[in-house]
Residue frames as qw, qx, qy, qz and C-alpha x, y, z in Angstrom:
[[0.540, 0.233, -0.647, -0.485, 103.15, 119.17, 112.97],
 [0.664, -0.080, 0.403, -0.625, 101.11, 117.44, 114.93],
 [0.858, 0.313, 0.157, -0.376, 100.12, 114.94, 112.13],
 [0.258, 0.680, -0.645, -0.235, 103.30, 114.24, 110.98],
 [0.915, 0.110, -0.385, -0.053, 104.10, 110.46, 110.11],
 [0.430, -0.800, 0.414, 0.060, 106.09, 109.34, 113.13],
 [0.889, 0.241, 0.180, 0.345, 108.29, 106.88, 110.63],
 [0.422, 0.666, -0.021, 0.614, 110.00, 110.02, 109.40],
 [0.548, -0.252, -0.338, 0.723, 112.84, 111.18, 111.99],
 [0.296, -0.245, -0.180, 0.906, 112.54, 114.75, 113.58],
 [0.084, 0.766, 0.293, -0.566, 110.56, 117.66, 112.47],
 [0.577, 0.773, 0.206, 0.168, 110.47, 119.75, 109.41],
 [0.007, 0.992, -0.124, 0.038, 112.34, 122.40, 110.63],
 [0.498, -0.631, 0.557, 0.210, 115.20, 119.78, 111.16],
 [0.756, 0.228, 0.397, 0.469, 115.42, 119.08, 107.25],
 [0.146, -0.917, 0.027, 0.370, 116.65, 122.24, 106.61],
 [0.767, -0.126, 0.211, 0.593, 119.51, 122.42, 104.47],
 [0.300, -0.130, 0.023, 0.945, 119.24, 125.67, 103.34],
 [0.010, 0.806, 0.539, -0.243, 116.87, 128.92, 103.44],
 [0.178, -0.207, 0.099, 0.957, 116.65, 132.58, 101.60],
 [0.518, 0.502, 0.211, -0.659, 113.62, 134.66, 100.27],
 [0.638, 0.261, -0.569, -0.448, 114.11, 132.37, 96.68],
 [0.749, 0.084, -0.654, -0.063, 114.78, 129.09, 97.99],
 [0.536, -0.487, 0.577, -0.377, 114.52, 126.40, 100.25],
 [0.289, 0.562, -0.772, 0.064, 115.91, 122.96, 100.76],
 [0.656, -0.482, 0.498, -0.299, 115.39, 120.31, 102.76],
 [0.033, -0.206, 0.977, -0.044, 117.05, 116.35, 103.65],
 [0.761, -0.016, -0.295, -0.578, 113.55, 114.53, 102.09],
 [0.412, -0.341, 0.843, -0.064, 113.58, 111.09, 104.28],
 [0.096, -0.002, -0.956, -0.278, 112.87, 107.86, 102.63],
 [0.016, 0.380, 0.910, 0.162, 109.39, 107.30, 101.89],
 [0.262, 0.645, 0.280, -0.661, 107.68, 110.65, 102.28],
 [0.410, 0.671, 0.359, 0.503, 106.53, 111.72, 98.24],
 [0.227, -0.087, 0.065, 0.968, 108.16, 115.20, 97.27],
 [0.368, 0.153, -0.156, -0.904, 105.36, 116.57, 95.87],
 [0.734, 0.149, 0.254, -0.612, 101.38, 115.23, 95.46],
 [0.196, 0.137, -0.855, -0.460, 101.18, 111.93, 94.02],
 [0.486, -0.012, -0.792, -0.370, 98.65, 109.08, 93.41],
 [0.490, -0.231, -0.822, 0.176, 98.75, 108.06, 96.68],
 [0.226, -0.757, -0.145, -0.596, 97.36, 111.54, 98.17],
 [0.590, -0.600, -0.289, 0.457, 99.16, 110.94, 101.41],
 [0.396, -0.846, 0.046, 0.355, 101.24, 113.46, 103.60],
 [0.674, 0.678, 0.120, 0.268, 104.06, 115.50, 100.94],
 [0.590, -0.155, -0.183, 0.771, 107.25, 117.17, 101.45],
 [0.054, 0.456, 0.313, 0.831, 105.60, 120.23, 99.09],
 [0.499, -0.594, -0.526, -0.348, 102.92, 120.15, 101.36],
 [0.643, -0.537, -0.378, 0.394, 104.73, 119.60, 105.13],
 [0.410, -0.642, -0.328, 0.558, 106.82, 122.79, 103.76],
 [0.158, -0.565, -0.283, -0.759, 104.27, 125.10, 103.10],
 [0.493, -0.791, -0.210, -0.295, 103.00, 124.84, 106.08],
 [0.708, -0.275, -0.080, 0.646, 106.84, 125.25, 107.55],
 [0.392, -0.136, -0.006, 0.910, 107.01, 128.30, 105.74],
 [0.151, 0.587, 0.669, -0.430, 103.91, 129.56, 105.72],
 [0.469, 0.667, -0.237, -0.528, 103.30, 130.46, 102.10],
 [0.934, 0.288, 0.112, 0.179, 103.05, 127.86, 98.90],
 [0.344, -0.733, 0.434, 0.395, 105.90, 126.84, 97.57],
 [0.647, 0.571, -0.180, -0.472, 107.51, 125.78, 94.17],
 [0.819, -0.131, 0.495, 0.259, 108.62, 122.39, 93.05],
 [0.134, -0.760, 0.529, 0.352, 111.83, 122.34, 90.77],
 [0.367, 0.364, -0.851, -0.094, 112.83, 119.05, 90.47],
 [0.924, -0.328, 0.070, -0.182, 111.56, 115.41, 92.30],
 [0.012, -0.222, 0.955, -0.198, 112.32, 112.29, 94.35],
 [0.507, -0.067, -0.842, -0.171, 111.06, 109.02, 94.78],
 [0.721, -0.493, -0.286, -0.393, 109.56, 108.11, 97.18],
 [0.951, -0.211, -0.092, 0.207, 111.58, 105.44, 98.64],
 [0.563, 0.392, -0.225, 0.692, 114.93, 107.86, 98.04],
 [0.341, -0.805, -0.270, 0.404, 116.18, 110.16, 100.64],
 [0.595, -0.096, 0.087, 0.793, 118.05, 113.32, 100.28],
 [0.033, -0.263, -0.017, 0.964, 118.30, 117.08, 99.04],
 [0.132, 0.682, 0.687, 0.215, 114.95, 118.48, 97.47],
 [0.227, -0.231, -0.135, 0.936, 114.93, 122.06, 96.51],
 [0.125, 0.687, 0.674, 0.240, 111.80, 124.34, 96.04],
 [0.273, 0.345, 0.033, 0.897, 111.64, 127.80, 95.31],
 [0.211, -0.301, -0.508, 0.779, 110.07, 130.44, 97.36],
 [0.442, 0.653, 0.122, -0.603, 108.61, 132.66, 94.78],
 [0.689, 0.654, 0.229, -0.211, 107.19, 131.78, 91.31],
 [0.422, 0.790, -0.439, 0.072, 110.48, 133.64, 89.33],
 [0.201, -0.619, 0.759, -0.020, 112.98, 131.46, 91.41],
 [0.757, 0.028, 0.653, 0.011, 111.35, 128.20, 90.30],
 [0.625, 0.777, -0.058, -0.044, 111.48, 129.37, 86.52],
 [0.208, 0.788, -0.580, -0.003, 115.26, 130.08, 86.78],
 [0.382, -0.505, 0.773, -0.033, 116.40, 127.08, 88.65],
 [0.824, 0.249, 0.507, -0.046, 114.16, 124.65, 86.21],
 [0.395, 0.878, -0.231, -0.139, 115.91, 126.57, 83.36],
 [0.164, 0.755, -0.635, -0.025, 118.94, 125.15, 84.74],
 [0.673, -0.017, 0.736, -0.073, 118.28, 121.78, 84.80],
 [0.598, 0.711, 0.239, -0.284, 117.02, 122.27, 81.54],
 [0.574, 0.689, -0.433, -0.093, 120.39, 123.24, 80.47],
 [0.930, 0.022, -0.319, 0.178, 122.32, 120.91, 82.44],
 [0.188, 0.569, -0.469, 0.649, 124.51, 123.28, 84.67],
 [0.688, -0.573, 0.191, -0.402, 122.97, 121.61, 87.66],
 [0.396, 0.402, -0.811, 0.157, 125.07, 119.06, 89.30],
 [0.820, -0.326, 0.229, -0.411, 123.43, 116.10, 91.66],
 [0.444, 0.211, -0.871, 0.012, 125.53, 113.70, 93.06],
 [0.809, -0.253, -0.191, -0.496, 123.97, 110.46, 94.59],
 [0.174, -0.360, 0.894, -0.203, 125.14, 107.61, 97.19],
 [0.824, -0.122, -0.059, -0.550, 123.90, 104.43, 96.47],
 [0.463, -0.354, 0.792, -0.184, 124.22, 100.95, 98.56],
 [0.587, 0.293, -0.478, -0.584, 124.49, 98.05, 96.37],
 [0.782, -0.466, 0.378, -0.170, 124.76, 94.38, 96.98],
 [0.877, 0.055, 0.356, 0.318, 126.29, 93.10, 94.52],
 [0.193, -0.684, 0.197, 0.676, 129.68, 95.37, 93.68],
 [0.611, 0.765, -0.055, -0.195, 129.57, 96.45, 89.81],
 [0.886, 0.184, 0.093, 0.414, 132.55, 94.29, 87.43],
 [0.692, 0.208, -0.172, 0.670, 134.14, 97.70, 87.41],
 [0.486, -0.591, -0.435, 0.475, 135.08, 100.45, 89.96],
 [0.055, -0.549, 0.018, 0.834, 134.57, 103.11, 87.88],
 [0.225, 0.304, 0.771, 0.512, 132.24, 103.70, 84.40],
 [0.352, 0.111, -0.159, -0.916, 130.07, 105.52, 82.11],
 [0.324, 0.229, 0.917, 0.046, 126.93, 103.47, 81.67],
 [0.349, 0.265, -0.240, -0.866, 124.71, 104.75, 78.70],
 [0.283, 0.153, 0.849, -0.418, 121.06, 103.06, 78.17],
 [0.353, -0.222, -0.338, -0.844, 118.04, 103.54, 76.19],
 [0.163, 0.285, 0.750, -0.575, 114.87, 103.54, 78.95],
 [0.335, -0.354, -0.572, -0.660, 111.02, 103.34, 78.11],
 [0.331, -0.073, 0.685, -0.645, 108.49, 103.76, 81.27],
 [0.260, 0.016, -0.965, -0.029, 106.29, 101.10, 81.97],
 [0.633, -0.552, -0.278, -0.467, 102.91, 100.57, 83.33],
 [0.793, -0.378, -0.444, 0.176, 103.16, 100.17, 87.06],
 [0.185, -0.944, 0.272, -0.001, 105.44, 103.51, 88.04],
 [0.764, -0.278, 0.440, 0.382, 108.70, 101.58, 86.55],
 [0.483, 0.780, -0.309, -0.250, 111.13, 101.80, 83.57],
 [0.917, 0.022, 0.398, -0.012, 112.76, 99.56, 82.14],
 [0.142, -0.713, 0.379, 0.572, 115.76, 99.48, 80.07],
 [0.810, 0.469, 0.330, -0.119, 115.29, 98.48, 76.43],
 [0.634, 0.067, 0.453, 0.623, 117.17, 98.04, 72.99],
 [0.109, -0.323, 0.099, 0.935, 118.09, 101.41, 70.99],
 [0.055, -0.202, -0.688, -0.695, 115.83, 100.91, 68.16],
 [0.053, -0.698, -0.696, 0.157, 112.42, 101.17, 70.60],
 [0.137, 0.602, 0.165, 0.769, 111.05, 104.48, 69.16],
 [0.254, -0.848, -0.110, -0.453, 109.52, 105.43, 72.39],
 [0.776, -0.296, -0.114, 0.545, 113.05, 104.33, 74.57],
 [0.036, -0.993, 0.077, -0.086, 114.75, 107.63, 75.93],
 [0.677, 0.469, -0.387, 0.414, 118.66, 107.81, 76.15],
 [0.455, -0.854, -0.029, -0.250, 120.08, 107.85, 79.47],
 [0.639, 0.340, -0.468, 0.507, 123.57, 108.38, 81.08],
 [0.011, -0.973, 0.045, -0.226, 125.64, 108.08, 83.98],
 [0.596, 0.451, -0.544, 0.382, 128.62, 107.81, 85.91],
 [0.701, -0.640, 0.038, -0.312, 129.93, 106.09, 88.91],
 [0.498, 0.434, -0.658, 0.361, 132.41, 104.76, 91.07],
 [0.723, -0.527, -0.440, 0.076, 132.83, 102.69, 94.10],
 [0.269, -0.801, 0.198, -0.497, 133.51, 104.32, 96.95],
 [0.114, -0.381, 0.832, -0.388, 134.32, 101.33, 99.64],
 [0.666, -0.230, -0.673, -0.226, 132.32, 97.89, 100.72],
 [0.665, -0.492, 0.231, -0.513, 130.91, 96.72, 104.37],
 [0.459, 0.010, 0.887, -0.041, 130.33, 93.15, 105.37],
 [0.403, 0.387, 0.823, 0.103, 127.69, 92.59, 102.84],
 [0.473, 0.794, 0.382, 0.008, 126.90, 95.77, 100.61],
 [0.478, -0.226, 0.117, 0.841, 129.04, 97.95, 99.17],
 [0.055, -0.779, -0.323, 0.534, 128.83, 101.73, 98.19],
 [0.471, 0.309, 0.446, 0.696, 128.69, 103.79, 94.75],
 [0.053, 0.554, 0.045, -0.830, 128.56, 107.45, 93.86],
 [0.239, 0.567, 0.671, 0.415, 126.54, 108.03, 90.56],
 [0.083, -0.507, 0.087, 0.853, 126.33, 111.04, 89.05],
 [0.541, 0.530, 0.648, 0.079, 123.47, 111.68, 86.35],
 [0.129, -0.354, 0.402, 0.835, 124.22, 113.23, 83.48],
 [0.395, -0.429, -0.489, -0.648, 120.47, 112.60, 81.86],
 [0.148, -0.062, 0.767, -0.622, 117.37, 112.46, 84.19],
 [0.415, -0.020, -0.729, -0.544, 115.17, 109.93, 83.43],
 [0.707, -0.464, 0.102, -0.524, 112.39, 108.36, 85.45],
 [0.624, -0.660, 0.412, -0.075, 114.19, 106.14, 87.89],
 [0.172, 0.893, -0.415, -0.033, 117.47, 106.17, 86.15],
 [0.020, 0.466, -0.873, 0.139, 120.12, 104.66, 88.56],
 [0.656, -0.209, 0.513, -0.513, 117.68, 102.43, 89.36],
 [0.826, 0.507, 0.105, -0.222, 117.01, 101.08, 86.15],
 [0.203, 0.822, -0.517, 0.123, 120.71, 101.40, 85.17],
 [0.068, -0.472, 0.852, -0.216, 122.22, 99.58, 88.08],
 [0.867, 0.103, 0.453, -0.182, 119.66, 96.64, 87.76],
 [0.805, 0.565, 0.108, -0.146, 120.72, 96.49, 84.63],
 [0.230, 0.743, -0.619, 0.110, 124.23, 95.94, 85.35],
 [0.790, -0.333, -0.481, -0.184, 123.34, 93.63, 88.04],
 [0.360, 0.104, -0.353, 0.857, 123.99, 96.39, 90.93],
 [0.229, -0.745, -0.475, -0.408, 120.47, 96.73, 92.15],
 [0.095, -0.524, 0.419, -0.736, 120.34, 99.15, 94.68],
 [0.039, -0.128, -0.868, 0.479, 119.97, 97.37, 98.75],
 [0.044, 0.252, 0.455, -0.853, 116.07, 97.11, 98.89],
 [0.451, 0.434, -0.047, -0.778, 114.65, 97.73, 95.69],
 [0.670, 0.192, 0.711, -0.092, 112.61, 94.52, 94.63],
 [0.469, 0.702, 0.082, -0.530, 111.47, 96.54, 91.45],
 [0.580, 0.762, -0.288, -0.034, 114.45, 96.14, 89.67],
 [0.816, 0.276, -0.505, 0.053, 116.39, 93.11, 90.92],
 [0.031, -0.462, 0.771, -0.437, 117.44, 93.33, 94.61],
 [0.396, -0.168, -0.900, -0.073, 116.35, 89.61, 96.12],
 [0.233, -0.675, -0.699, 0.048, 114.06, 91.78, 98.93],
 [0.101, -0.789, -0.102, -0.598, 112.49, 94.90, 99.90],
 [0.027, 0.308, -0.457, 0.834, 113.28, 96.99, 103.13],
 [0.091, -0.543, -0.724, 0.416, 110.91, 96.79, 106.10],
 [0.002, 0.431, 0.129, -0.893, 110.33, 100.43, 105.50],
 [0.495, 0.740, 0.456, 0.004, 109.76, 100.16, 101.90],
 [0.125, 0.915, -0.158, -0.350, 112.50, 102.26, 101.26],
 [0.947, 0.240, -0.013, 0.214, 115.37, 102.24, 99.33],
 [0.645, -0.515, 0.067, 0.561, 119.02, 102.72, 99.79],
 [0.432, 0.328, 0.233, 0.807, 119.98, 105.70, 97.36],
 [0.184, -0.816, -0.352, 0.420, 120.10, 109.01, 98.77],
 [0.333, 0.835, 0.112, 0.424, 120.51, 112.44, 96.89],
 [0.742, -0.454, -0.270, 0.413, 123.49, 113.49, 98.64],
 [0.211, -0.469, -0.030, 0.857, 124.84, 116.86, 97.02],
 [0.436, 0.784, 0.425, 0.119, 123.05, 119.39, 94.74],
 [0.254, -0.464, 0.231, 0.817, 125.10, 122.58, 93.32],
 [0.294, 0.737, 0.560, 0.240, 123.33, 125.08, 91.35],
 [0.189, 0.269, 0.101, 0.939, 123.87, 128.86, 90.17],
 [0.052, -0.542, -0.553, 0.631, 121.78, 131.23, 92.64],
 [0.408, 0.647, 0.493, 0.414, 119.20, 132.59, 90.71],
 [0.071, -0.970, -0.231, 0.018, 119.76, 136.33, 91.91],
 [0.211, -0.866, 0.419, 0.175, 123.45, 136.62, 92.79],
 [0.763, 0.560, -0.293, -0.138, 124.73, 133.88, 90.52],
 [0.359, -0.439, 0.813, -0.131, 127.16, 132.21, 93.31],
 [0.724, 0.055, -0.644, -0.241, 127.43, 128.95, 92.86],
 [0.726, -0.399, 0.441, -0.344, 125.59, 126.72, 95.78],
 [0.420, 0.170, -0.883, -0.119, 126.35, 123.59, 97.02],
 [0.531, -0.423, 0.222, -0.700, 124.20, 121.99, 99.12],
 [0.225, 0.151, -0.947, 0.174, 125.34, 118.41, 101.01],
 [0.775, -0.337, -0.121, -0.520, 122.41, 115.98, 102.89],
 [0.238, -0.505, 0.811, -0.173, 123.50, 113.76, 105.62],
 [0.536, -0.075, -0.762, -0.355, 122.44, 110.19, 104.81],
 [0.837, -0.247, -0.384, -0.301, 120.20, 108.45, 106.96],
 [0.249, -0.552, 0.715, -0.350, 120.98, 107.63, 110.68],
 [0.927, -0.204, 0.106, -0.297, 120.46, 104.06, 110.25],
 [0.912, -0.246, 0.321, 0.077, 122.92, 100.74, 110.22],
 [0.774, 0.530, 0.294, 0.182, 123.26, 100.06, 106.86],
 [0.482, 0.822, -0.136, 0.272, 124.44, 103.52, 106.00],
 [0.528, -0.823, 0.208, 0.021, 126.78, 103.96, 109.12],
 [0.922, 0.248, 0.268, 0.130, 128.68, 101.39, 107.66],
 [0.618, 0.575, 0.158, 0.512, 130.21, 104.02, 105.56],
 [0.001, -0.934, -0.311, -0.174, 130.36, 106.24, 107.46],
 [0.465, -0.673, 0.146, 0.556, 134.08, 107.16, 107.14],
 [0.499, 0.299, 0.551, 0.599, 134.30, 106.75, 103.47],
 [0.001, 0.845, 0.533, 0.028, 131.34, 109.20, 103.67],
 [0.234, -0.935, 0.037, 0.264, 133.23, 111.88, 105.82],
 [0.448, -0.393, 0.437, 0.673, 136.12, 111.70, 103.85],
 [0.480, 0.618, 0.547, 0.297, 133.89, 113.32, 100.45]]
């Protein structure tokens, strides 16, 4: 991969997180797009197809700016089944996300009504807006640094950027993310929330996967990084 963006650490073949004739996986870094957008740069869809030399099928997204698990089927019938199960909710995604300013309590449901916005945003709004979608989830702190501290979040809808929208609206932007209320953006442009475990029903043998992403080798997360190993 010659062309690859050298921002983005290592190689395709070293997001990996997990491989079989339905499916494949990989640790998406911060600021690549999952799948074609707007901006018509370089794609995860894209980097792996040509990793596995045959198209592949998008499932589910990330942000941009997010890192973490991204799963895409192999053949045609494995994306059907696994979107099925989003669909019904039997998928489970949990998320790390670095905040700066620790949430009033250290454990909650937070339930919303969201409406997207011009500009690739959402925005959280009062119940009565007819075209405002409902959106839940749940979190808990995990441990603090010197200056940010660390929440799991678990989505139980999936709206367009969710926790984001969510934890602004608690005043718990995420480290990074100007959009929605942290006081500056990353150098990178990224942001600090990383898709950290997926778990899903194999569409063929019906096991239940889990599949875990390390976070980011950078400062910030180190930081945590005993809380982390102790998940």
């Amino acid at each position: 991969m010659a062309d690859q963006p050298k921002r983005f650490p290592g190689r395709p073949s070293d997001w990996v997180l997990y491989k079989d004739n339905q499916l494949i996986a990989f640790n998406k870094p911060a600021g690549l797009a999952a799948v074609p957008d707007a901006k018509k740069s370089a794609n995860l869809l894209q980097i792996g197809a040509a990793y596995a030399h045959h198209d592949l099928y998008p499932i589910h997204r990330l942000d941009r700016p997010v890192s973490g698990v991204v799963l895409f089927g192999q053949k045609p019938s494995a994306q059907t089944a696994l979107t099925e199960q989003f669909k019904d909710r039997t998928i489970e995604k949990t998320y790390l996300a670095i905040v700066g300013e620790r949430p009033e309590k250290d454990e909650d449901t937070l339930v919303h009504f969201i409406r997207e916005r011009k500009g690739n945003a959402s925005e959280v709004v009062d119940s009565s807006d007819k075209t405002a979608k409902r959106a839940e989830l749940k979190y808990r702190y995990l441990g603090s640094s010197d200056r940010y501290h660390l929440l799991e979040v678990k989505l139980v809808t999936g709206r367009k950027h969710q926790i984001r929208a969510q934890l602004g609206a608690i005043g718990s932007p995420l480290r990074g993310d100007e959009k929605y209320g942290f006081k500056r953006g990353n150098p990178s442009k990224t942001i600090d929330l990383h898709a950290f475990t997926l778990a899903f029903d194999h569409p063929v043998s019906g096991q239940r996967v889990e599949l875990r992403a390390p976070v980011p080798e950078e400062a910030v997360w180190e930081a945590f990084g005993e809380v982390i190993g102790g998940l």
